[in-house]
C-alpha positions as CSV (number, residue, x, y, z in Angstrom):
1,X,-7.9,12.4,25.2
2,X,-10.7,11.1,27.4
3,X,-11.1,7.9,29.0
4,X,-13.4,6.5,27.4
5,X,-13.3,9.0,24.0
6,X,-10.2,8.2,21.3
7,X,-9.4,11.1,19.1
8,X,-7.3,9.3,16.0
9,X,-5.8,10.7,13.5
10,X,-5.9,8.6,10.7
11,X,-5.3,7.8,6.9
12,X,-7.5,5.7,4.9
13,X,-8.6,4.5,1.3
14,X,-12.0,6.1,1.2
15,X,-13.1,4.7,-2.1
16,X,-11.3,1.3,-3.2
17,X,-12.3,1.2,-6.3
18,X,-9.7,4.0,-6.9
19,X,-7.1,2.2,-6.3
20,X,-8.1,-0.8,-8.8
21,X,-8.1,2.2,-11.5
22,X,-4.9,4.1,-10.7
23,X,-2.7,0.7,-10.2
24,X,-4.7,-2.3,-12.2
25,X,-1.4,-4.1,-12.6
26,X,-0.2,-3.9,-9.1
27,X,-3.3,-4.3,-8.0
28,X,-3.7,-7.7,-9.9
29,X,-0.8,-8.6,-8.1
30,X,-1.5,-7.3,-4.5
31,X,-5.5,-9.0,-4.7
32,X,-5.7,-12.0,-7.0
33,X,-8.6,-14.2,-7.0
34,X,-6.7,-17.0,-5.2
35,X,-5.3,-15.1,-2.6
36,X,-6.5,-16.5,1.3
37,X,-8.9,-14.3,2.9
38,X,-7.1,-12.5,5.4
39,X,-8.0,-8.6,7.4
40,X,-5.1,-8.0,4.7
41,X,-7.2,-8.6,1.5
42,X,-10.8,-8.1,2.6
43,X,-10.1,-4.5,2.5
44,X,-8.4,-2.9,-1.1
45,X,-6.8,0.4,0.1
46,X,-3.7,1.9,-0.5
47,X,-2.3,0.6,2.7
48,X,-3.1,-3.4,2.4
49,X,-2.4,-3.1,-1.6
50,X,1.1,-2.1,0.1
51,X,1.2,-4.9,2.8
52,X,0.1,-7.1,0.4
53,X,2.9,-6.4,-2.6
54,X,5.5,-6.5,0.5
55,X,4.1,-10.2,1.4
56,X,3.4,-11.9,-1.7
57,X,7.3,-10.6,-3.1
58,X,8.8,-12.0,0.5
59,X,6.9,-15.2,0.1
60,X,7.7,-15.6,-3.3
61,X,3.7,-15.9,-4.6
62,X,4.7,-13.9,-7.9
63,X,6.6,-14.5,-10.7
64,X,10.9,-14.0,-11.2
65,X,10.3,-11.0,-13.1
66,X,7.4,-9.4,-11.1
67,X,9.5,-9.9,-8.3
68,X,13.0,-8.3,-9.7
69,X,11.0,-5.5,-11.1
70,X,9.3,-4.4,-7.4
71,X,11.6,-5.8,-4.9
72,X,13.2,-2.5,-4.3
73,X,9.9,-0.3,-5.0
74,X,7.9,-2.5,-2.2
75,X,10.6,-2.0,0.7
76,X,10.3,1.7,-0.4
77,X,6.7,2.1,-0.5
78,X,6.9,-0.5,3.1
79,X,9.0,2.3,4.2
80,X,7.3,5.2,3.2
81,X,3.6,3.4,4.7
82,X,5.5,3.6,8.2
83,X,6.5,7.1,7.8
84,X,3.1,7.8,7.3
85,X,2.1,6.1,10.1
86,X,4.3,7.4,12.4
87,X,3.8,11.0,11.5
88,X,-0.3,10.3,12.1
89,X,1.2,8.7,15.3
90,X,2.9,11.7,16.3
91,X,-0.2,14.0,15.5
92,X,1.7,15.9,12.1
93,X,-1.3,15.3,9.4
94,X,0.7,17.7,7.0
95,X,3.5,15.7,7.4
96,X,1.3,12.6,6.9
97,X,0.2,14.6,3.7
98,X,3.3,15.3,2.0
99,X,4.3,11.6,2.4
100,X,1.2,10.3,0.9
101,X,1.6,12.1,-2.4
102,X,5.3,10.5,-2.3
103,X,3.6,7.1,-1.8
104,X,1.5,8.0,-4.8
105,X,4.0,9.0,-7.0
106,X,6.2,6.1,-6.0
107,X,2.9,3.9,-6.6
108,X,2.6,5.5,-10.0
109,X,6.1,4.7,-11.0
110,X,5.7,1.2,-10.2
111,X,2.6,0.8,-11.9
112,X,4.7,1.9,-15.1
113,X,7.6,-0.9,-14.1
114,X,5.1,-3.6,-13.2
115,X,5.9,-6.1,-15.9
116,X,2.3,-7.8,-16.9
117,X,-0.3,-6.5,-19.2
């Protein structure tokens, strides 16, 4: 790597709007309306609909039962997000991979527990 030139390798949400499709009910959760404008909730990834579940669960900002339901899923998918980063970090992409379609598939299963319409 250059002085000047970073190489990265990264992961990112390239279109949003997938997201709000394959998790609407987390997603409601993760971005409501009310919910403070912050570098966490301008963007609607993968990745900040993760930071943001993990934050508005700690801080209690959802309801009892939303908060039963993905208490345990959250400090999984939390988990799984730094796994991901780490194997980026450590230059393993198909590492990275693999981990992502966990995250999905753990996504997916929570989207099915998620307990509002």
């Amino acid at each position: 790597m250059g002085k000047i030139l970073q190489i990265r390798v990264m992961a990112y949400t390239y279109d949003e709007g997938d997201v709000l499709k394959a998790w609407p009910k987390l997603s409601a959760i993760a971005f409501p309306e009310h919910y403070p404008a912050s570098p966490v909730s301008t963007r609607k990834g993968v990745f900040e609909l993760i930071d943001s579940l993990v934050d508005q669960i700690r801080f209690d900002m959802v309801d009892t039962s939303v908060k039963q339901a993905l208490s345990a899923g959250t400090d999984d998918l939390k988990d799984l997000k730094t796994r991901i980063e780490q194997a980026l970090a450590d230059w393993n992409p198909q590492q990275a991979n693999k981990l992502s379609d966990d995250l999905e598939q753990m996504l997916d299963e929570l989207e099915k527990e998620t307990p509002i319409p």
